[in-house]
C-alpha positions as CSV (number, residue, x, y, z in Angstrom):
1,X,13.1,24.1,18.4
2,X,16.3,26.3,16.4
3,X,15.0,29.8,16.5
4,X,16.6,32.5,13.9
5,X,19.4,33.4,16.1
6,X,20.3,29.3,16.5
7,X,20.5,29.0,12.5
8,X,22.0,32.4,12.3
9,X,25.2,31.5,14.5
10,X,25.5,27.9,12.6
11,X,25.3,29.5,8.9
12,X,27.6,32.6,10.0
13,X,25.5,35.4,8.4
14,X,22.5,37.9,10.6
15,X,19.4,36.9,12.0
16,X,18.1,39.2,9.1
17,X,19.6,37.5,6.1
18,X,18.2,34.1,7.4
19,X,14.9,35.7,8.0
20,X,14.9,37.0,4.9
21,X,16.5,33.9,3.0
22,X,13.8,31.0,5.2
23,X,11.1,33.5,3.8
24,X,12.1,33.1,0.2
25,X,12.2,37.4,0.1
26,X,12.6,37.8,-3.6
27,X,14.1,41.6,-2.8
28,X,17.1,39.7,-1.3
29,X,20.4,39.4,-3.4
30,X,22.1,36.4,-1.4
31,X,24.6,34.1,-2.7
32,X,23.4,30.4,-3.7
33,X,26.3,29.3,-1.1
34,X,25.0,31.4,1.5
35,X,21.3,30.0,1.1
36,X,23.0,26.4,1.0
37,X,24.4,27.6,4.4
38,X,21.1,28.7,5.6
39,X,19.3,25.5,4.6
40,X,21.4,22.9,5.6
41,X,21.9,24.8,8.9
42,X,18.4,24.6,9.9
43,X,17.8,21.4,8.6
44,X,20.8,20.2,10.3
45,X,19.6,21.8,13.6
46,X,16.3,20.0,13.8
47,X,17.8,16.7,13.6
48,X,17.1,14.4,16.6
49,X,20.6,12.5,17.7
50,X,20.4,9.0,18.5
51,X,23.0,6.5,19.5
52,X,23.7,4.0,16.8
53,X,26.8,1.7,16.7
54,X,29.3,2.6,14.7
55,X,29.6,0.8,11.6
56,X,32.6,1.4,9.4
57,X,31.3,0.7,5.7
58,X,32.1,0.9,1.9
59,X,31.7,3.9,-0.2
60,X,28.5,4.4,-1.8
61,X,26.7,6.8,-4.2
62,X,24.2,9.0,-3.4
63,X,22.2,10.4,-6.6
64,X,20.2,12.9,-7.0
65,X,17.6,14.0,-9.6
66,X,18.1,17.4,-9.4
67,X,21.3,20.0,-9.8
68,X,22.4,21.4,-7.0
69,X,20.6,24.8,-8.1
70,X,17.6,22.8,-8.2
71,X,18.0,21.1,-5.0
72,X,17.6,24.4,-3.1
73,X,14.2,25.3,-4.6
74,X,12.8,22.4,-3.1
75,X,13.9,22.0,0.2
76,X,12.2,18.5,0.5
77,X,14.6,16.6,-1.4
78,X,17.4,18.7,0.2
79,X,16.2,17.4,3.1
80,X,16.0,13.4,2.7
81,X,19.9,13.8,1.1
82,X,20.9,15.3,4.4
83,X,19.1,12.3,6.2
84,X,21.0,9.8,4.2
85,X,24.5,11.8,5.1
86,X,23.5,12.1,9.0
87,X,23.0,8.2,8.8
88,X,26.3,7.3,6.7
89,X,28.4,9.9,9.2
90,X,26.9,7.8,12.3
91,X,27.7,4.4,10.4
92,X,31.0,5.9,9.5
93,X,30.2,5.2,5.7
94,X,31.6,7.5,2.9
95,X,28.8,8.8,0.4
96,X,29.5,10.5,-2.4
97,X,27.2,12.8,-4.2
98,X,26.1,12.5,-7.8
99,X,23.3,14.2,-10.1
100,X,20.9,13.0,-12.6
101,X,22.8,14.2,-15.6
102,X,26.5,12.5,-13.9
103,X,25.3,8.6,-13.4
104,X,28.1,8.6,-15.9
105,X,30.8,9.5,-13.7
106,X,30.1,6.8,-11.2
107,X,32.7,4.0,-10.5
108,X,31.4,0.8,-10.1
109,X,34.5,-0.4,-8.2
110,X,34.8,2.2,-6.1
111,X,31.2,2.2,-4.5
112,X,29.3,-0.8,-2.7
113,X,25.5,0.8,-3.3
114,X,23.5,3.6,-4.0
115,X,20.8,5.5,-2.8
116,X,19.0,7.2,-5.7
117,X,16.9,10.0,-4.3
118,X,14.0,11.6,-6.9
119,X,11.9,10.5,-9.5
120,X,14.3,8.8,-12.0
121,X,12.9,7.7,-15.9
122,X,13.3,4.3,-16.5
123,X,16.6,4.1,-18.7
124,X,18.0,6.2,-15.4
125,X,17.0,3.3,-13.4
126,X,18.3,0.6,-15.9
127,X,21.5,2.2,-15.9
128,X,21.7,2.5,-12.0
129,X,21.0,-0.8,-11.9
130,X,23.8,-1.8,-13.9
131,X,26.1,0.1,-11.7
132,X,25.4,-1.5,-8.8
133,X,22.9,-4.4,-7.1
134,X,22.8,-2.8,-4.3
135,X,20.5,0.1,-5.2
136,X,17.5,1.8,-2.5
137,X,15.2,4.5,-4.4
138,X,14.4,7.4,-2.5
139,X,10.3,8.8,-3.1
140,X,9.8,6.7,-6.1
141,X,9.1,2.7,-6.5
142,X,9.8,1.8,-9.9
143,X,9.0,-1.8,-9.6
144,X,8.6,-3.1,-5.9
145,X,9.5,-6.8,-6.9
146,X,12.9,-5.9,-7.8
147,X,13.7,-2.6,-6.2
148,X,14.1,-1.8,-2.3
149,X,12.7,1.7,-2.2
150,X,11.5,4.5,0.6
151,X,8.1,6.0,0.0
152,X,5.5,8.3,1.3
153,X,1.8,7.3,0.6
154,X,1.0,10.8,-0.6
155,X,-2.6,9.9,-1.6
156,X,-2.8,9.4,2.3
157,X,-1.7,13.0,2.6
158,X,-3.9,14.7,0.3
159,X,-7.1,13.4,2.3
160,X,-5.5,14.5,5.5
161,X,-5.3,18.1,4.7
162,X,-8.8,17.8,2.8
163,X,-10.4,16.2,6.1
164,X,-8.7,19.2,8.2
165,X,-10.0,21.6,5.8
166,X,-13.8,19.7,6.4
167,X,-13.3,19.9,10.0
168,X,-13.2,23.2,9.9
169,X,-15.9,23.9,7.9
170,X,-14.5,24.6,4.4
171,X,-16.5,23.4,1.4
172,X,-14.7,25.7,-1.2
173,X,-11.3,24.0,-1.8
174,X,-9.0,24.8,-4.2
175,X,-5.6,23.0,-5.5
176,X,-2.2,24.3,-6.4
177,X,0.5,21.6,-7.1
178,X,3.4,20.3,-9.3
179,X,3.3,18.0,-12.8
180,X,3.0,14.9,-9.9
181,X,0.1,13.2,-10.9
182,X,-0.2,10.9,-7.9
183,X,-1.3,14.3,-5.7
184,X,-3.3,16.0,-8.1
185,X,-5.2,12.5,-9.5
186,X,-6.0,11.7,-5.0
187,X,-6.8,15.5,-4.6
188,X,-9.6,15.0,-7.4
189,X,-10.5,11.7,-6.3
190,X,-11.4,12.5,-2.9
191,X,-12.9,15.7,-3.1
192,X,-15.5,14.0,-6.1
193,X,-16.2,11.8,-3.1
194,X,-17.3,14.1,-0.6
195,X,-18.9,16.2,-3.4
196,X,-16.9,19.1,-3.0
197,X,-14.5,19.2,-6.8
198,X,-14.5,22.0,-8.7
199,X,-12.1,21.5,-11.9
200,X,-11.7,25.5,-11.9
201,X,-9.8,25.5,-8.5
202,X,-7.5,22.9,-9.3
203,X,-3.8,24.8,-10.7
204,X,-0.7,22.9,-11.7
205,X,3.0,23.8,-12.7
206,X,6.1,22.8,-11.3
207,X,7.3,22.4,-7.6
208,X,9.1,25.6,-6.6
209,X,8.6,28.7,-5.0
210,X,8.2,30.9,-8.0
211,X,5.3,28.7,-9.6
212,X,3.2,28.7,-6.4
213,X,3.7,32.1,-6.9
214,X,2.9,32.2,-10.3
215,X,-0.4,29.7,-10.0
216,X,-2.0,31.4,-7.0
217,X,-1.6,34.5,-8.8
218,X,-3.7,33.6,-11.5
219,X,-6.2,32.1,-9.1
220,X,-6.9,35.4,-7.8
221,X,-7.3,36.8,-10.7
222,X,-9.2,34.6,-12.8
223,X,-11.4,33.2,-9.7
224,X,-11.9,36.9,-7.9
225,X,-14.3,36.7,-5.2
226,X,-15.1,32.8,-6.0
227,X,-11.6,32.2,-4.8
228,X,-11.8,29.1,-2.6
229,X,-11.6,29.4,1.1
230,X,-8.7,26.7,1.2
231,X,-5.8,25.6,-0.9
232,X,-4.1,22.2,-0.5
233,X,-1.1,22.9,-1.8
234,X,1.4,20.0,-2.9
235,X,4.6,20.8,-0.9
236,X,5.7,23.6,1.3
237,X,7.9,25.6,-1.3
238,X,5.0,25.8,-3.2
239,X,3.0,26.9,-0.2
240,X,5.6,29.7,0.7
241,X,4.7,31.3,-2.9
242,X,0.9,30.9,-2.5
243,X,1.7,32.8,0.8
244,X,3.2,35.6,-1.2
245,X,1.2,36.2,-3.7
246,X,-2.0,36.3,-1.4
247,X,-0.2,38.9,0.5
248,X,0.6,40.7,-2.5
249,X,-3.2,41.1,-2.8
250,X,-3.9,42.1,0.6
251,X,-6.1,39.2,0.7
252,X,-5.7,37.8,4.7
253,X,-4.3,34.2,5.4
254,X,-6.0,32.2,7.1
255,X,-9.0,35.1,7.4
256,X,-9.9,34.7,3.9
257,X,-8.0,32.1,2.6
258,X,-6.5,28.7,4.3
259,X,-3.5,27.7,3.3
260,X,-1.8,23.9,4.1
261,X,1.0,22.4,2.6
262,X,3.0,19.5,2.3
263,X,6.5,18.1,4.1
264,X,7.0,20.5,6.8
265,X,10.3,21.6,5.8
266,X,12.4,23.4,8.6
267,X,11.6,26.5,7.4
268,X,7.3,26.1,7.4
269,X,7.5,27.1,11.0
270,X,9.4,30.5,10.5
271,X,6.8,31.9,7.7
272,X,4.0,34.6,8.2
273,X,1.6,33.1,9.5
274,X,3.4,29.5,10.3
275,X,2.3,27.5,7.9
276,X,0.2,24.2,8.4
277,X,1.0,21.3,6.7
278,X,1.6,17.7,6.9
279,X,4.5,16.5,8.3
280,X,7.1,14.0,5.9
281,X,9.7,12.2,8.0
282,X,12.6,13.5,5.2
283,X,15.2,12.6,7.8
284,X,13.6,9.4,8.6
285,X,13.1,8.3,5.0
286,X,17.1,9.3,4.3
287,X,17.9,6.7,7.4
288,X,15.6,4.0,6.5
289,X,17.3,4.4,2.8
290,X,20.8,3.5,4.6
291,X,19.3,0.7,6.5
292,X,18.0,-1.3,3.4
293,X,21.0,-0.8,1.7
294,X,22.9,-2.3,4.7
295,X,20.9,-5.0,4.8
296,X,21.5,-5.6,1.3
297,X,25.1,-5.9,2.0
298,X,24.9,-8.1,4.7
299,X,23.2,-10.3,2.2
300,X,19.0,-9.9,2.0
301,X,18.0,-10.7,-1.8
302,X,14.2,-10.4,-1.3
303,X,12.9,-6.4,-2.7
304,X,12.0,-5.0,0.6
305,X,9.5,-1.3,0.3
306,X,9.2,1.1,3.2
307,X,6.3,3.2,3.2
308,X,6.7,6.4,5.8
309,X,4.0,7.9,8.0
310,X,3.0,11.4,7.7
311,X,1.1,13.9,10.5
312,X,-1.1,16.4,10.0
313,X,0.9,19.6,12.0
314,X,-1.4,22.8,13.1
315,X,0.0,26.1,12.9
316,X,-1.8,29.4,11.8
317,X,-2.5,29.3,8.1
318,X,-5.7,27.4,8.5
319,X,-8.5,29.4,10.2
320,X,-12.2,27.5,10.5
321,X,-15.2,29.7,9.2
């Protein structure tokens, strides 16, 4: 596993300043470039190698949903991008980046593909289409009979963290998550099955640090002392601002409250406490992307969808009571 010191030496900057930066430490005046550093360094340094034959290919497009400023306040998408570029730099193929708002700029003769990476509207996805046959989506399926696409089954997810929270004896079990409705609608869902939801737990925003922040803050103080034991929270970034806020209040994680996430981004391990979550295979779904557009090339006309496992991971934000 990259410790601090690892990550430190790859970005160029102290063991501090990634400490500080992996922790989201709003007192910290860094840089964008220097968080980019950070990020990519300890996402690059838990890569797993693996020997591949070399495959020299065409250029292709890689676009993303968010800006680059975006990108960096959630570190999941950051993280299947850099999964797609590890794959194309072993295949020896030439991406080149692209955002939502730039589809524009693309050259349909100087590209053989794209991966598409985010939740794209459908005009976005009729004008990809146009660009080029050859097109994978990245954590979204807009139409499985035409599309190849890469996809978590994050109703899946949801019940694993609600059956952890179960195991361990937690009745009380709140949600914090972004405007997704696929993990909000399976949260509900489940819980109304085991006879557990409570609407007044449930918070939603956006998926980013500061609005994990932001919901679990108003949790605490509109809930009080009916604050739920547990939170499923819908990705990690979120998580990290949960994490804050309770701490703010000098209310005890996992003592009083339990706290899980989602994607197990490289930087879930380094947080106070480590934070459980479940584990998404962002490297693996950037690879598998590459793949199926590949076999594309090489000539496969029939929409093929991969659907990637996820694993519950144990650290010490959930406590049984």
């Amino acid at each position: 596993m990259a410790t601090i010191k690892d990550i430190a030496t790859k970005a160029k900057v102290s063991p501090a300043t990634v400490s500080r930066v992996l922790n989201y430490d709003a007192s910290l005046s860094v840089a964008e470039e220097t968080k980019r550093r950070i990020f990519e360094a300890a996402e690059a340094l838990s890569y797993k190698k693996h020997s591949v034959k070399k495959h020299i290919g065409e250029k292709i497009a890689i676009v993303h949903w968010y800006t680059e400023s975006e990108e960096l306040n959630d570190l999941y998408y950051l993280s299947i991008r850099l999964g797609v570029e590890q794959r194309c730099k072993e295949l020896q193929l030439s991406p080149e980046m692209y955002f939502f708002d730039t589809i524009d700029d693309i050259n349909p003769d100087q590209i053989k593909g794209i991966i598409a990476i985010g939740k794209f509207n459908s005009k976005q996805v009729k004008k990809l289409s146009t660009i080029s046959p050859a097109l994978v989506f990245v954590d979204q399926s807009p139409n499985e009979d035409i599309y190849d696409s890469v996809i978590i089954n994050f109703d899946r997810a949801i019940r694993k963290i609600i059956d952890h929270f179960i195991e361990n004896n937690h009745t009380s079990i709140g949600f914090i998550g972004g405007k997704e409705h696929i993990r909000e609608k399976a949260f509900k869902e489940y819980l109304k099955e085991k006879g557990l939801y409570n609407n007044e737990t449930v918070y939603v925003g956006s998926f980013s640090v500061d609005e994990g922040y932001r919901l679990m803050k108003k949790a605490i103080e509109e809930l009080s002392d009916r604050l739920p034991t547990a939170f499923a929270v819908s990705s990690d970034v979120m998580a990290i601002g949960c994490m804050r806020a309770l701490h703010e209040a000098s209310i005890s994680i996992p003592e009083r409250v339990s706290i899980m996430g989602i994607n197990d981004i490289s930087v879930s391990k380094h947080l106070y406490p480590p934070l459980s979550t479940i584990r998404v295979f962002t490297e693996l779904m950037g690879e598998t992307a590459v793949n199926l557009l590949l076999e594309r090339f090489e000539g496969r006309e029939i929409a093929k969808q991969a659907i990637v496992s996820t694993e519950v991971v144990v650290r010490k934000s959930v406590k049984s009571i």
